[in-house]
Structure formats: structure tokens, C-alpha cells
PDB file with SEQRES, HELIX, SHEET and CRYST1 records, atoms N, CA, C and O in Angstrom:
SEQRES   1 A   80  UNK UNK UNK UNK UNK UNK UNK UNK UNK UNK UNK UNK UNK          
SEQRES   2 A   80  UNK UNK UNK UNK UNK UNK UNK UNK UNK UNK UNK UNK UNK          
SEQRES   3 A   80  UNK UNK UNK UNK UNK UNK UNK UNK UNK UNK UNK UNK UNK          
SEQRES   4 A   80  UNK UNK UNK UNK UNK UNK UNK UNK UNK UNK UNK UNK UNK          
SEQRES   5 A   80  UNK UNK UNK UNK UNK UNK UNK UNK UNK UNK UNK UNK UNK          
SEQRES   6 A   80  UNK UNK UNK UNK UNK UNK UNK UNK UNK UNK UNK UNK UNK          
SEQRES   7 A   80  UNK UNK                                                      
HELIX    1 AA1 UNK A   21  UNK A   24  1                                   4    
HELIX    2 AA2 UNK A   28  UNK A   30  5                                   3    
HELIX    3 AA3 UNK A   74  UNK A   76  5                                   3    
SHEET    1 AA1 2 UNK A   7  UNK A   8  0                                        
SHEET    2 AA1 2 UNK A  42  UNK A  43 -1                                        
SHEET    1 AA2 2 UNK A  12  UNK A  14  0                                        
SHEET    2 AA2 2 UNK A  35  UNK A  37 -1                                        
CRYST1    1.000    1.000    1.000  90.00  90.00  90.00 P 1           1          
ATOM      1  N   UNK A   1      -1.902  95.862  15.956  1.00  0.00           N  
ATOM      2  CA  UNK A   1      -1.500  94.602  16.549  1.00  0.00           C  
ATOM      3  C   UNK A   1      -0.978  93.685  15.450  1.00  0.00           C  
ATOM      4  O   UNK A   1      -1.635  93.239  14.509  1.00  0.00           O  
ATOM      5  N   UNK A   2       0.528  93.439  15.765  1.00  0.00           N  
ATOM      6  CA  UNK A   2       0.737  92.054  14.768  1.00  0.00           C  
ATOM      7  C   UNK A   2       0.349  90.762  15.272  1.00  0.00           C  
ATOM      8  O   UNK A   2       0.047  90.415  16.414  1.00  0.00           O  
ATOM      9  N   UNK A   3       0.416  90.143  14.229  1.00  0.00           N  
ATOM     10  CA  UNK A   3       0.037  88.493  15.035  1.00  0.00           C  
ATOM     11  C   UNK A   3       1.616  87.612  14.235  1.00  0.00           C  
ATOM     12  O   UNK A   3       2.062  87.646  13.088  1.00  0.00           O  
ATOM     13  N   UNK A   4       2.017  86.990  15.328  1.00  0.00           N  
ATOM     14  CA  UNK A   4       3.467  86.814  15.268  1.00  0.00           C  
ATOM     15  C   UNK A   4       3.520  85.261  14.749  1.00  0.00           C  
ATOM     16  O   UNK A   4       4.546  84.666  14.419  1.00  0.00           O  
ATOM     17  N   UNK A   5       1.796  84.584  14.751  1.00  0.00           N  
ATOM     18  CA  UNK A   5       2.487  82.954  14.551  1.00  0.00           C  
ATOM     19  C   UNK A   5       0.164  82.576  14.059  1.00  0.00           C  
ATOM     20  O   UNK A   5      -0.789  82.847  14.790  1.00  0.00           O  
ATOM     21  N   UNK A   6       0.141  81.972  12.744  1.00  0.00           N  
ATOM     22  CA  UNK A   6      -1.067  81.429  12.314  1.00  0.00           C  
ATOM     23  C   UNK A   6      -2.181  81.954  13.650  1.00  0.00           C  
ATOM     24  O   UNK A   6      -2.013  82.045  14.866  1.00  0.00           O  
ATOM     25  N   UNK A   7      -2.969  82.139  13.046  1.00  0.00           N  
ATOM     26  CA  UNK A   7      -4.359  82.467  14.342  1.00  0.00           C  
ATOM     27  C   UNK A   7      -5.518  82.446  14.065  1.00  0.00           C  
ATOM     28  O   UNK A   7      -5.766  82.399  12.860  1.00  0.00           O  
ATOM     29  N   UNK A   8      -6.434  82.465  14.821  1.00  0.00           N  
ATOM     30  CA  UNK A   8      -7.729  82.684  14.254  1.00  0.00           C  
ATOM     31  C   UNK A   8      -8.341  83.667  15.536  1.00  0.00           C  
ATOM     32  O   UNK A   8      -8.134  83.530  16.741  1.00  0.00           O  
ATOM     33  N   UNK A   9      -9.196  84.741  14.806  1.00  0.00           N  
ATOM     34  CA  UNK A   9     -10.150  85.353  15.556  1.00  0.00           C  
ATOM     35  C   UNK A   9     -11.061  85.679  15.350  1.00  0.00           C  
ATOM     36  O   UNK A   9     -11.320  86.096  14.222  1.00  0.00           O  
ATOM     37  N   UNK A  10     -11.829  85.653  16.168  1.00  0.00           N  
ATOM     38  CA  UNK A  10     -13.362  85.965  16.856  1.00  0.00           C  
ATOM     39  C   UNK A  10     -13.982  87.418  17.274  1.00  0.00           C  
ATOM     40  O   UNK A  10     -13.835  87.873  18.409  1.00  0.00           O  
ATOM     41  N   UNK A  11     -14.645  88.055  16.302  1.00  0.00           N  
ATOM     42  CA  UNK A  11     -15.287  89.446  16.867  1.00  0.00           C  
ATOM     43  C   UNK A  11     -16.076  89.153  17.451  1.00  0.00           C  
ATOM     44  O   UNK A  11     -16.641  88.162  16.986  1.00  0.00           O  
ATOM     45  N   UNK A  12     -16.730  89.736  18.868  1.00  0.00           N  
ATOM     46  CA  UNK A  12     -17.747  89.994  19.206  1.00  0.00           C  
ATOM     47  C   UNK A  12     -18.293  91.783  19.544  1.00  0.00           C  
ATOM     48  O   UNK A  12     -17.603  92.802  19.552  1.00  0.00           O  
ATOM     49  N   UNK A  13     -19.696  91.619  19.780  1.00  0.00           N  
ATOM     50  CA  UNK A  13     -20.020  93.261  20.054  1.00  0.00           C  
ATOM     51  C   UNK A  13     -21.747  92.895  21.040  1.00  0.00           C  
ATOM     52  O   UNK A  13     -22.735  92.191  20.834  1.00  0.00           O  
ATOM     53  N   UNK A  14     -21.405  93.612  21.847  1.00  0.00           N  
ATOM     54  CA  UNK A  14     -22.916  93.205  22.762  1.00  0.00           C  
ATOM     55  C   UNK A  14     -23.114  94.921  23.171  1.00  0.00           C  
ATOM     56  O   UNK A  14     -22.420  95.869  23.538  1.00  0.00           O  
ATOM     57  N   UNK A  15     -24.455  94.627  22.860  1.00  0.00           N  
ATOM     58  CA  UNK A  15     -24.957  96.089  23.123  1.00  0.00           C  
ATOM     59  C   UNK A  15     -25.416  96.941  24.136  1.00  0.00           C  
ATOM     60  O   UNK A  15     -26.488  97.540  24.214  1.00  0.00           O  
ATOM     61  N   UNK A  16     -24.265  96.909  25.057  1.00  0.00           N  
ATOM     62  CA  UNK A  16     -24.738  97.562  26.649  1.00  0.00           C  
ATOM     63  C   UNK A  16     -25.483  99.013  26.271  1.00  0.00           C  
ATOM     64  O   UNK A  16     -25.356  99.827  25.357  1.00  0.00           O  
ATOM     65  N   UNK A  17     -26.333  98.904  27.468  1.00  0.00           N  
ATOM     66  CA  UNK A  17     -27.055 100.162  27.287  1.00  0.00           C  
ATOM     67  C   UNK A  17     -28.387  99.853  26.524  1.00  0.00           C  
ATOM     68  O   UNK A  17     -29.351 100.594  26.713  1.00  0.00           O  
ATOM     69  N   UNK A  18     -28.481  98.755  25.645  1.00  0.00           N  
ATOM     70  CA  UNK A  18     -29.791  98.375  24.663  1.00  0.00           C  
ATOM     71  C   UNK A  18     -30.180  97.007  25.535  1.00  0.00           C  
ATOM     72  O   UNK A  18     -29.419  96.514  26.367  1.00  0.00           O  
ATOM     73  N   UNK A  19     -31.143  96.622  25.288  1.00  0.00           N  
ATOM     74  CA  UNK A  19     -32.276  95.482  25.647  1.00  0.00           C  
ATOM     75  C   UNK A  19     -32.909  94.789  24.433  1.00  0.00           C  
ATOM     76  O   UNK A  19     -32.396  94.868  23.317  1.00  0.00           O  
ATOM     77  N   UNK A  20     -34.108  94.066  24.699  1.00  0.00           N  
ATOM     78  CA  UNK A  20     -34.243  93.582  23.401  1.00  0.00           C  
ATOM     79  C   UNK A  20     -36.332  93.503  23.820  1.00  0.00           C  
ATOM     80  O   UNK A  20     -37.191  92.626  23.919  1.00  0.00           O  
ATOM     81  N   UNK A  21     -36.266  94.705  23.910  1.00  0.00           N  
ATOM     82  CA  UNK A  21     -37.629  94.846  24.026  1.00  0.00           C  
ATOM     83  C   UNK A  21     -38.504  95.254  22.981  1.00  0.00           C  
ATOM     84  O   UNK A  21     -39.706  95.072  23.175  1.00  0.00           O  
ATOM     85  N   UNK A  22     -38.078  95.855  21.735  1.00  0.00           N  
ATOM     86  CA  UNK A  22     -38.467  96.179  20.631  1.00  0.00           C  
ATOM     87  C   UNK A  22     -39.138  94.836  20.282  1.00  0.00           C  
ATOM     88  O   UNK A  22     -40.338  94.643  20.085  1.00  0.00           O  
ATOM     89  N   UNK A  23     -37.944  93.785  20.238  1.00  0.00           N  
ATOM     90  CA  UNK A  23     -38.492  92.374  19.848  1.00  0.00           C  
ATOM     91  C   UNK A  23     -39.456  91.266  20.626  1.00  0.00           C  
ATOM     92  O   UNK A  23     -40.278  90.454  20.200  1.00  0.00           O  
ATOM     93  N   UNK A  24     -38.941  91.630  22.086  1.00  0.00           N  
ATOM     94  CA  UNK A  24     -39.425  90.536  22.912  1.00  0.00           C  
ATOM     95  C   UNK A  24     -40.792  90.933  23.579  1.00  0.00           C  
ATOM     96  O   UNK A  24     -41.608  90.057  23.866  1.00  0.00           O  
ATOM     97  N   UNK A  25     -41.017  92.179  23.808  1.00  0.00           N  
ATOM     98  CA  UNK A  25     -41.694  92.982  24.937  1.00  0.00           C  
ATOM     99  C   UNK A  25     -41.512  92.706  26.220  1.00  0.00           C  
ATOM    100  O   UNK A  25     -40.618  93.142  26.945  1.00  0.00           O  
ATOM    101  N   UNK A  26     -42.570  91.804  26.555  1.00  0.00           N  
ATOM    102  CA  UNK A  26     -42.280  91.970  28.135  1.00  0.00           C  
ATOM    103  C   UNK A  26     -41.872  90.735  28.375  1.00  0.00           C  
ATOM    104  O   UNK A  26     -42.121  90.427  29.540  1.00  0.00           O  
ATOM    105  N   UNK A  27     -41.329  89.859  27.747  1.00  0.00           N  
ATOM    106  CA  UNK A  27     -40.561  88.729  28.332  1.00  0.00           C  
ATOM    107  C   UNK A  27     -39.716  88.564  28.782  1.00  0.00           C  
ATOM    108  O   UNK A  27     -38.979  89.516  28.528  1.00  0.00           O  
ATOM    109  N   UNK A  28     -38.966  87.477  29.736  1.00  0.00           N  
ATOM    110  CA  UNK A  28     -37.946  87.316  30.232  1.00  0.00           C  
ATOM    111  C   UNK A  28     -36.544  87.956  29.572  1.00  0.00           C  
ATOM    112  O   UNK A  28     -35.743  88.751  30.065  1.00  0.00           O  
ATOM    113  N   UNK A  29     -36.565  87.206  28.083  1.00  0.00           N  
ATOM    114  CA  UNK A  29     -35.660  87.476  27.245  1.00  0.00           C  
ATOM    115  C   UNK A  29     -35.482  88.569  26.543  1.00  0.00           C  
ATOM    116  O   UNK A  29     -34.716  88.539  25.580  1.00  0.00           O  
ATOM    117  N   UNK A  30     -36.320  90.013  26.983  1.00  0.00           N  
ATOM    118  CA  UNK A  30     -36.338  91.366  26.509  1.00  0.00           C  
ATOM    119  C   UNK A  30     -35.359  91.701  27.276  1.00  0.00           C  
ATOM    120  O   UNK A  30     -34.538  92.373  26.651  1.00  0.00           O  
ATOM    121  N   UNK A  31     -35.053  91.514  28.461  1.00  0.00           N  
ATOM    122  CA  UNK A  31     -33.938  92.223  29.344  1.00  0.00           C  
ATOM    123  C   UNK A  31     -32.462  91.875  29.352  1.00  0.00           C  
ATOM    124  O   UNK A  31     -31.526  92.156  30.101  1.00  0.00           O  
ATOM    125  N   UNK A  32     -32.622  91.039  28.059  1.00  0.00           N  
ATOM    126  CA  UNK A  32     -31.078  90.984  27.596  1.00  0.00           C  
ATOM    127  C   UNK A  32     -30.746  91.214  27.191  1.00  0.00           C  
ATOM    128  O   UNK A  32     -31.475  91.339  26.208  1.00  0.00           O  
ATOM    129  N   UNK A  33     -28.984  91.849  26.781  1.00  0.00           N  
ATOM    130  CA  UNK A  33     -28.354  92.715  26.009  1.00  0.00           C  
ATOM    131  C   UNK A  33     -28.186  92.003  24.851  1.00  0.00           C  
ATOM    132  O   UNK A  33     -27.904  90.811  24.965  1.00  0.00           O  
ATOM    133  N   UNK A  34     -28.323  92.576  23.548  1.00  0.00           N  
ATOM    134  CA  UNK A  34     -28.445  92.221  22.629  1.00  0.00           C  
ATOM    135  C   UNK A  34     -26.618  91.506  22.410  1.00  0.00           C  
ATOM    136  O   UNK A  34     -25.725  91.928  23.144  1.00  0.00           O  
ATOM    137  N   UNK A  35     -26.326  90.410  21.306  1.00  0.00           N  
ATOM    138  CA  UNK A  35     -24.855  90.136  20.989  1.00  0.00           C  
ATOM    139  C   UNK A  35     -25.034  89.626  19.761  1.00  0.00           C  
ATOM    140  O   UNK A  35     -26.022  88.981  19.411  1.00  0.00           O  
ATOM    141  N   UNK A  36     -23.737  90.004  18.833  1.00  0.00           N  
ATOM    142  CA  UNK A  36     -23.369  88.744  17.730  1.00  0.00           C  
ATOM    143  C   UNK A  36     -21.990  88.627  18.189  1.00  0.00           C  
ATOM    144  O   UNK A  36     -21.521  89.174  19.187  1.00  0.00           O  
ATOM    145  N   UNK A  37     -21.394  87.874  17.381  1.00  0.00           N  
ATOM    146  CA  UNK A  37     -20.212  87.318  17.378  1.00  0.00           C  
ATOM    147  C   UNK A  37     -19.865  86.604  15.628  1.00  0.00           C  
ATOM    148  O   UNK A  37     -20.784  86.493  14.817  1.00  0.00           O  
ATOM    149  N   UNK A  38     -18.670  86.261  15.354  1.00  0.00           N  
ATOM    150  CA  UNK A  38     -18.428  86.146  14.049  1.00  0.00           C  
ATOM    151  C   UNK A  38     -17.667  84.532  14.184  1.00  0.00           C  
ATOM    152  O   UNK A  38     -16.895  84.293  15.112  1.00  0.00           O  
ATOM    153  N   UNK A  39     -18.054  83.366  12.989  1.00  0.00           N  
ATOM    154  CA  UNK A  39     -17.328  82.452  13.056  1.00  0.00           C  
ATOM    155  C   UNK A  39     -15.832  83.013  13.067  1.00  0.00           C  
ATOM    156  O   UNK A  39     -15.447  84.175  12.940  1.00  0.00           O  
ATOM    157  N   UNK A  40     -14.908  81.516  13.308  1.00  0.00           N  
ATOM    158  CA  UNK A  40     -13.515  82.249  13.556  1.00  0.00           C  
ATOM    159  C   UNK A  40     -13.035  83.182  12.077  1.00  0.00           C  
ATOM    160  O   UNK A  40     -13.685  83.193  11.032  1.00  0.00           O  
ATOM    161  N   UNK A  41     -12.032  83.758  12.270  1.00  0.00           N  
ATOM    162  CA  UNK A  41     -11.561  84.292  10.581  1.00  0.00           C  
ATOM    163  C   UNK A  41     -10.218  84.014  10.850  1.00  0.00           C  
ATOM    164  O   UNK A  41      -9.580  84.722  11.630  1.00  0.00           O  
ATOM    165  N   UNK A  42      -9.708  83.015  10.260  1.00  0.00           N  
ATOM    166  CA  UNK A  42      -8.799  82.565  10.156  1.00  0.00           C  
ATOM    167  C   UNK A  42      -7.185  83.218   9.741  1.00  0.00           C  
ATOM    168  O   UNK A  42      -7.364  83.279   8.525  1.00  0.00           O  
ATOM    169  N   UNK A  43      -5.977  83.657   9.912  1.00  0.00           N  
ATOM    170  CA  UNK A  43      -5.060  83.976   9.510  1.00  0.00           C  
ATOM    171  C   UNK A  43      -3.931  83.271   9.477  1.00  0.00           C  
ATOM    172  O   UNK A  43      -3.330  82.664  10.364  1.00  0.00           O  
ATOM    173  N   UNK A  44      -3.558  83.544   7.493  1.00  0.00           N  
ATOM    174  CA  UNK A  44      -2.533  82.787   7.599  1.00  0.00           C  
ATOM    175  C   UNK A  44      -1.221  83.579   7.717  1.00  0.00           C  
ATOM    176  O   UNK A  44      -0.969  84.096   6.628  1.00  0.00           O  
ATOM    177  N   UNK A  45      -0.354  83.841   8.593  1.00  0.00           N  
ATOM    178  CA  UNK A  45       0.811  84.942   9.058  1.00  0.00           C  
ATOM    179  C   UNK A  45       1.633  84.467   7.608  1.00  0.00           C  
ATOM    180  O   UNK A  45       1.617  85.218   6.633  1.00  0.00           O  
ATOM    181  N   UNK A  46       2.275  83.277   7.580  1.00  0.00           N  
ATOM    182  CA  UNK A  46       3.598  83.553   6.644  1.00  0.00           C  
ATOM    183  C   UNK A  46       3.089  82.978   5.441  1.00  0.00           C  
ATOM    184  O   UNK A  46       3.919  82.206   4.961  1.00  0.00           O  
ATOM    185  N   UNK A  47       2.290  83.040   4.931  1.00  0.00           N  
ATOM    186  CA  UNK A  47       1.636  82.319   3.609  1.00  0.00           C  
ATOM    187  C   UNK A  47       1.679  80.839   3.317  1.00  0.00           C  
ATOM    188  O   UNK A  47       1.370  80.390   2.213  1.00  0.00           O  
ATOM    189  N   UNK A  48       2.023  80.177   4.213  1.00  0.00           N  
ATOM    190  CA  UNK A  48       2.228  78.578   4.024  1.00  0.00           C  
ATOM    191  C   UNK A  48       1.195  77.904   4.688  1.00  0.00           C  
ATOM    192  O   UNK A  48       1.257  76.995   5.517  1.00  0.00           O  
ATOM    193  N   UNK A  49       0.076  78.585   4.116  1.00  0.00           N  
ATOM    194  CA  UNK A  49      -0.850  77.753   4.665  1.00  0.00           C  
ATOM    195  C   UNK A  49      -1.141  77.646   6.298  1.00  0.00           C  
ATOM    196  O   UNK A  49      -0.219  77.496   7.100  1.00  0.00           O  
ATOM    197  N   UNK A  50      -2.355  77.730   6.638  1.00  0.00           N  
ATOM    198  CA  UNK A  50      -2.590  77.677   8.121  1.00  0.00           C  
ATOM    199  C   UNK A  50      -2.295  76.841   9.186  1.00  0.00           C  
ATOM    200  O   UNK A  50      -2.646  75.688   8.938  1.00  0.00           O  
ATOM    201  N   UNK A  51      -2.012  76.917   9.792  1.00  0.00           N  
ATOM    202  CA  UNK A  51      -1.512  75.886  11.375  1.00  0.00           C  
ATOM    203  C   UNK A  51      -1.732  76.083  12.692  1.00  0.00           C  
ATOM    204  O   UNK A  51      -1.155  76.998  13.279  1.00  0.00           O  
ATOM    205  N   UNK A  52      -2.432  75.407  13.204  1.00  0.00           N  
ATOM    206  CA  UNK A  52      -3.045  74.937  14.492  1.00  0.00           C  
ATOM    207  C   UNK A  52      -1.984  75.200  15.462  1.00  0.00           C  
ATOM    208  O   UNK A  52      -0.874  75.401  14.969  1.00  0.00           O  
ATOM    209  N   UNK A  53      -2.066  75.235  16.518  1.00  0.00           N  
ATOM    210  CA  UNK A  53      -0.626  75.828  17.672  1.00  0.00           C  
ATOM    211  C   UNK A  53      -0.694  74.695  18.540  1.00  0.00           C  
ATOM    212  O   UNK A  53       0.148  74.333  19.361  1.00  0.00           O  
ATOM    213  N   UNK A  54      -2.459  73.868  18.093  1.00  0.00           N  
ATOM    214  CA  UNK A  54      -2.911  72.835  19.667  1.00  0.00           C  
ATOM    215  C   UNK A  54      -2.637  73.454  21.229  1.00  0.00           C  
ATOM    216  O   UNK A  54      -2.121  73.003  22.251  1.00  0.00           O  
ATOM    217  N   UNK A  55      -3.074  74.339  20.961  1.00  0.00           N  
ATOM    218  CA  UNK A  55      -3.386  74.657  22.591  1.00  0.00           C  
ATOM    219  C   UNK A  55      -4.410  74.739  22.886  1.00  0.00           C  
ATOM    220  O   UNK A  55      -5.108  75.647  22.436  1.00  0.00           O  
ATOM    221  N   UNK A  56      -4.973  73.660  23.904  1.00  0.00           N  
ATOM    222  CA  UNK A  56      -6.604  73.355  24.156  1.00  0.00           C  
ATOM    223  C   UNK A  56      -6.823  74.247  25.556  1.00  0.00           C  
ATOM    224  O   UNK A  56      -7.758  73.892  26.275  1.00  0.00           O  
ATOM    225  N   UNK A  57      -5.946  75.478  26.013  1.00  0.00           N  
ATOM    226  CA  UNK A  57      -6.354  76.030  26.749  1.00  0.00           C  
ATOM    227  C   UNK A  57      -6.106  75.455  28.362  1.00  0.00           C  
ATOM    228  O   UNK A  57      -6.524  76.023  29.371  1.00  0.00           O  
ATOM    229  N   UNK A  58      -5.481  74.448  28.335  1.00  0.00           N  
ATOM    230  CA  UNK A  58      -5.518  73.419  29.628  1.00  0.00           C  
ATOM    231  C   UNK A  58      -6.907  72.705  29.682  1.00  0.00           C  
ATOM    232  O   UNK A  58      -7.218  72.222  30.771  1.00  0.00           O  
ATOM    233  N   UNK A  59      -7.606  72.604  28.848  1.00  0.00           N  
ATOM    234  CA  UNK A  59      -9.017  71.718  29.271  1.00  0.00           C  
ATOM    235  C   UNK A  59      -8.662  70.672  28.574  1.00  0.00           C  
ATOM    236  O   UNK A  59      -8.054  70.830  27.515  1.00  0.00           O  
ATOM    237  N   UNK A  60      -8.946  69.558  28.994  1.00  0.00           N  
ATOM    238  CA  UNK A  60      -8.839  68.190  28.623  1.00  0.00           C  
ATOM    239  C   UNK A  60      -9.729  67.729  27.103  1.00  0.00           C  
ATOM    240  O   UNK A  60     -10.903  67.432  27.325  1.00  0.00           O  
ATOM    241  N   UNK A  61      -9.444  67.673  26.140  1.00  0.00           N  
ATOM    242  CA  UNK A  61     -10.520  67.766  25.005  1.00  0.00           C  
ATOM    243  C   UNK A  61     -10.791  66.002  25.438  1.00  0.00           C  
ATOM    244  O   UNK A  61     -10.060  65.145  25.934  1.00  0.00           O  
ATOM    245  N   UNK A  62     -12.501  66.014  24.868  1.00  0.00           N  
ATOM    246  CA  UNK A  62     -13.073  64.584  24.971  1.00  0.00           C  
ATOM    247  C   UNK A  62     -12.354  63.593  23.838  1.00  0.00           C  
ATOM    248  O   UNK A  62     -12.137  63.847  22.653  1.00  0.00           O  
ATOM    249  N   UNK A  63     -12.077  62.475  24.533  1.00  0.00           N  
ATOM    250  CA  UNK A  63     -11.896  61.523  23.114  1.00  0.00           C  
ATOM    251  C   UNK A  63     -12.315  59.839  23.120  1.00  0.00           C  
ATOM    252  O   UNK A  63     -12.373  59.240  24.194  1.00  0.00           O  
ATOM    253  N   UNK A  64     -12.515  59.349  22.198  1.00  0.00           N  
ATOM    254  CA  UNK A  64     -13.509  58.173  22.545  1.00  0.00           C  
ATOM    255  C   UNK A  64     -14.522  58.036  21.610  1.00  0.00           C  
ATOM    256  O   UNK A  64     -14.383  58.381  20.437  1.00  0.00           O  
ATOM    257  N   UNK A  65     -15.810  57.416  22.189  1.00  0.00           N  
ATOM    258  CA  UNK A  65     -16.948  57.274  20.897  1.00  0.00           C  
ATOM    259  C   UNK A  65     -17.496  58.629  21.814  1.00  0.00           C  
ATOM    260  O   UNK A  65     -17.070  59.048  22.890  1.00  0.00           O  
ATOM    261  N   UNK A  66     -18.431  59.055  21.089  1.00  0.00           N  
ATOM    262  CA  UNK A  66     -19.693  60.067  21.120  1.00  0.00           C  
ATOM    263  C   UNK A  66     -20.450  59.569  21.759  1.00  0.00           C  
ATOM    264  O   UNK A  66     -20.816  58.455  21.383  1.00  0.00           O  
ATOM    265  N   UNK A  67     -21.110  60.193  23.149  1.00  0.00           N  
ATOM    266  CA  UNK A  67     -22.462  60.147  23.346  1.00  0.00           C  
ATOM    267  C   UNK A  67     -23.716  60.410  22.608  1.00  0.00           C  
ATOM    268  O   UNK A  67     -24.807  60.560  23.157  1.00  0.00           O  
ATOM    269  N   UNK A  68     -23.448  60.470  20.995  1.00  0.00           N  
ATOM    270  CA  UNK A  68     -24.430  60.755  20.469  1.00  0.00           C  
ATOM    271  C   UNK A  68     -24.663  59.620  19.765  1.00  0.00           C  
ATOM    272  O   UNK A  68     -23.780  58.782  19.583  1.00  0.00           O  
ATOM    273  N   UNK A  69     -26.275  59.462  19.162  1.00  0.00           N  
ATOM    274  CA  UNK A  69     -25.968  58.086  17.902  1.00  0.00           C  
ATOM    275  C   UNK A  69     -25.834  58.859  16.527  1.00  0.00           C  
ATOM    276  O   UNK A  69     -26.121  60.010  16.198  1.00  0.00           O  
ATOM    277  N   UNK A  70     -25.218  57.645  15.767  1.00  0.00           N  
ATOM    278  CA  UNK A  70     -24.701  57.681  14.987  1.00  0.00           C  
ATOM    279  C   UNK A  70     -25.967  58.597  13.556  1.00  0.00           C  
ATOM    280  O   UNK A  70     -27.117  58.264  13.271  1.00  0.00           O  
ATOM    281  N   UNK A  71     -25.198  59.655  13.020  1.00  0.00           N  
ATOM    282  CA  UNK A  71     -26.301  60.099  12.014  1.00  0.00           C  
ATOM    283  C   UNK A  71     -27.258  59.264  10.884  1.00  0.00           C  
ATOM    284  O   UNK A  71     -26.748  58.422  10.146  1.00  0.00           O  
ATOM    285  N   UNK A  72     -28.497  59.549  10.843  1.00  0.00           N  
ATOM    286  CA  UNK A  72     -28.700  58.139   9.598  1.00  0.00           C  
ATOM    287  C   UNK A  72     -28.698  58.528   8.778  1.00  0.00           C  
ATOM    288  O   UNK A  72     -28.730  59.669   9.240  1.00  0.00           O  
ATOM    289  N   UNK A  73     -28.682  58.767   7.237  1.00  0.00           N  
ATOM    290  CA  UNK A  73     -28.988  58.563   6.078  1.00  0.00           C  
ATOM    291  C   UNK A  73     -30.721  58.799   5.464  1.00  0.00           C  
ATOM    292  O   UNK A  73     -31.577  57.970   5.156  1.00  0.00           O  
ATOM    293  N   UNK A  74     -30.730  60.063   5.467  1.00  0.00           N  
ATOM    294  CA  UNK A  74     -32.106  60.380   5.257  1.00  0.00           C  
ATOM    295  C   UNK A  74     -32.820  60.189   3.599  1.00  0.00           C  
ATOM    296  O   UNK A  74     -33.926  60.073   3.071  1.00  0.00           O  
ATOM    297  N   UNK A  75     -31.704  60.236   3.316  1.00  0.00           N  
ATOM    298  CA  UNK A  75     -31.947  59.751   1.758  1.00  0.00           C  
ATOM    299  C   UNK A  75     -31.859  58.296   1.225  1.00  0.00           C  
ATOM    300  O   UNK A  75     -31.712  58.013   0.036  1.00  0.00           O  
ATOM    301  N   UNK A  76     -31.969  57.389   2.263  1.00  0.00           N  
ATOM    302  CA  UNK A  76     -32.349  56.052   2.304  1.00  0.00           C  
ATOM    303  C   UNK A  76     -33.802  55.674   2.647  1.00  0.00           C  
ATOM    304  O   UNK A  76     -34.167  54.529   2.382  1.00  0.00           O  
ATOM    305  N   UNK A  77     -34.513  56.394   3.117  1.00  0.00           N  
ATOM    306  CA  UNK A  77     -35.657  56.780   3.467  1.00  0.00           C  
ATOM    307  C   UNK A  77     -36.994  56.986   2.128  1.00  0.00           C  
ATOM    308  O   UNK A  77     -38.217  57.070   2.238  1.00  0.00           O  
ATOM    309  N   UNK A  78     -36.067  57.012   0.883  1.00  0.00           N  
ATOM    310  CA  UNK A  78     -36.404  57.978  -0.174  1.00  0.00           C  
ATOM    311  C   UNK A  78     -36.825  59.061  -0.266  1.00  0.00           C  
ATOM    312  O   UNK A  78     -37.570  59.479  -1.153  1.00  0.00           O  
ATOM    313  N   UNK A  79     -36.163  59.958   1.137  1.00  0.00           N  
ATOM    314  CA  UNK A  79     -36.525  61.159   0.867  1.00  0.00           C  
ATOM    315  C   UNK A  79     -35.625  61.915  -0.091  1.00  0.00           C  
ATOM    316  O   UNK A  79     -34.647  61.354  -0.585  1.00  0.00           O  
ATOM    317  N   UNK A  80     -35.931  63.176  -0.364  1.00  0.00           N  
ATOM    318  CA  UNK A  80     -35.251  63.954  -1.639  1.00  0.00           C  
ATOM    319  C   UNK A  80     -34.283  65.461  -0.448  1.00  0.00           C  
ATOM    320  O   UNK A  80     -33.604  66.334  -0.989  1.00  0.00           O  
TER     321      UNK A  80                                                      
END                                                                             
């Protein structure tokens, strides 16, 4: 497969056929198929550095303030 224009991709691998009972035993969460997945890995196609395409997929990305508060400064605290 070529990739014709900057990209980034994502491996994943889930382990049909396996469970996760070795780890869990008899819990809820034993009867699920095991997965990883890989942060993105980025490609740069023509060597000039990487570039975004902005395609949000058709979903509306959020914009505005955060429903979250603001982070504090834990090392004001005098912690180390």
C-alpha cells in the first residue's frame, strides 16, 4: 500500500478466540477479548515535514472554554 498524501496510522490486534481469564478469573472482565492498539505513527510522504489534511471525519470538533477546571500548579504547593 502506498500512501499518496502525509498520514498517520494506528495498529490494532484483538485476540479473537482468547479471553482474559488467565488474568481476571471469573470476573465480568475475563470474558473479554484481549486488545492493544499503538499511538498514531506518523508519516511524512514527501519529506517536508508533516501535514494535517483537517478532516474531522464530519463530526463537529468542540470549541470554546473546557468543561474542565483549569490545571493547578502542584509545585506551588511546595511539593517536589
Amino acid at each position: 500500500m502506498r500512501l499518496g498524501e502525509d498520514s498517520h496510522l494506528i495498529v490494532a490486534a484483538v485476540g479473537e478466540g482468547f479471553d482474559l481469564r488467565r488474568g481476571w478469573g471469573k470476573t465480568w472482565e475475563s470474558g473479554m477479548h484481549p486488545c492493544a492498539f499503538t499511538n498514531p505513527i506518523w508519516v511524512d510522504v514527501d519529506g517536508q515535514g508533516w501535514v494535517a489534511n483537517h478532516d474531522t471525519l464530519d463530526a463537529p470538533l468542540p470549541t470554546g472554554k473546557s468543561p474542565f477546571p483549569e490545571p493547578r500548579d502542584a509545585t506551588a504547593d511546595g511539593a517536589d
